[in-house]
C-alpha positions as a printed NumPy array, in Angstrom:
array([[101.942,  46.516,  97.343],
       [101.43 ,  43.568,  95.06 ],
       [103.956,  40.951,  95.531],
       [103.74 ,  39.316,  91.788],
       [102.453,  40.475,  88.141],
       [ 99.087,  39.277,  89.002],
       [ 98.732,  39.959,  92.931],
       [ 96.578,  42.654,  93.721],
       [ 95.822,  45.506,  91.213],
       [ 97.09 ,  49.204,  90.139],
       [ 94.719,  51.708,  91.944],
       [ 94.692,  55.308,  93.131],
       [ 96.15 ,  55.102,  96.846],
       [ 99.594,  53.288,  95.341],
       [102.359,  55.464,  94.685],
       [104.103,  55.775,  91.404],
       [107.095,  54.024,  93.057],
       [104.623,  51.147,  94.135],
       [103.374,  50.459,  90.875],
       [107.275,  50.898,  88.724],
       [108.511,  48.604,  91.269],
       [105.717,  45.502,  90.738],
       [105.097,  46.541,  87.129],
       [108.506,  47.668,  85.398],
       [106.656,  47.307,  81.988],
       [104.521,  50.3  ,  83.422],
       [107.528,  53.082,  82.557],
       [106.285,  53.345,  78.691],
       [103.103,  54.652,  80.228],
       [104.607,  57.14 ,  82.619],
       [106.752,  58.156,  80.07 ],
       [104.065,  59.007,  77.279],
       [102.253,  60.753,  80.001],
       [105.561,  62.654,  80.195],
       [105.297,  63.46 ,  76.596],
       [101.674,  64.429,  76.879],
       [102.62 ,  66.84 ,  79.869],
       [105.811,  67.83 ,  79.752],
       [106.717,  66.69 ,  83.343],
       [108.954,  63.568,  84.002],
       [106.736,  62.105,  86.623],
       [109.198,  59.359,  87.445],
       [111.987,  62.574,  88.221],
       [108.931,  65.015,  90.23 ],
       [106.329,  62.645,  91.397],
       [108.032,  59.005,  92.446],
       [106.54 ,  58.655,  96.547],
       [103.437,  60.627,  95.004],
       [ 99.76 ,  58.443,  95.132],
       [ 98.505,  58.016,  91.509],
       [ 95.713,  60.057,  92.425],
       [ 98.159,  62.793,  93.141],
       [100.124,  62.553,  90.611],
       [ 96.879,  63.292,  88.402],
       [ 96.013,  66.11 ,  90.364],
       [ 98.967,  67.462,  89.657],
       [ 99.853,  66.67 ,  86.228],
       [ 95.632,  67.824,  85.742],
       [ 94.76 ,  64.328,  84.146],
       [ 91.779,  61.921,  84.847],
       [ 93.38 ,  59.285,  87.544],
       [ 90.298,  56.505,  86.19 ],
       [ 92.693,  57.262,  82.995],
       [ 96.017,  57.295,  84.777],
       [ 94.936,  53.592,  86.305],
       [ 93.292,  51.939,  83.105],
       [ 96.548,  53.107,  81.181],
       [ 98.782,  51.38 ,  83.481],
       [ 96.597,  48.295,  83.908],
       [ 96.263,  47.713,  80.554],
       [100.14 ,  47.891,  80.079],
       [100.832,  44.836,  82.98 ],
       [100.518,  41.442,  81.213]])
């Protein structure tokens, strides 16, 4: 897990957990893909990979990962 805003980077293997915990500013994001789907992801898919989280929310994960990158300063 990255240990600072600019360690590392958001990618498919880290779990949603991972990436709230480096990146708090990354909740807007989860939470329009909420909107967008209907499923809380932070409530069903926390200790879930990204990639599995867009398997099962049936998104694109390259999506999933640009969205949150963009959103970390």
């Amino acid at each position: 897990m990255p240990m600072g805003k600019h360690a590392g980077h958001i990618n498919g293997t880290m779990t949603v957990l991972d990436v709230l915990s480096a990146w708090r500013e990354t909740e807007t994001v989860f939470r329009a893909y909420e909107k967008e789907t209907g499923i809380c992801v932070l409530c069903n898919y926390l200790f879930c990979t990204l990639a599995e989280t867009a398997v099962l929310l049936e998104i694109d994960r390259e999506r999933l990962v640009a969205d949150l990158t963009k959103a970390i300063p």
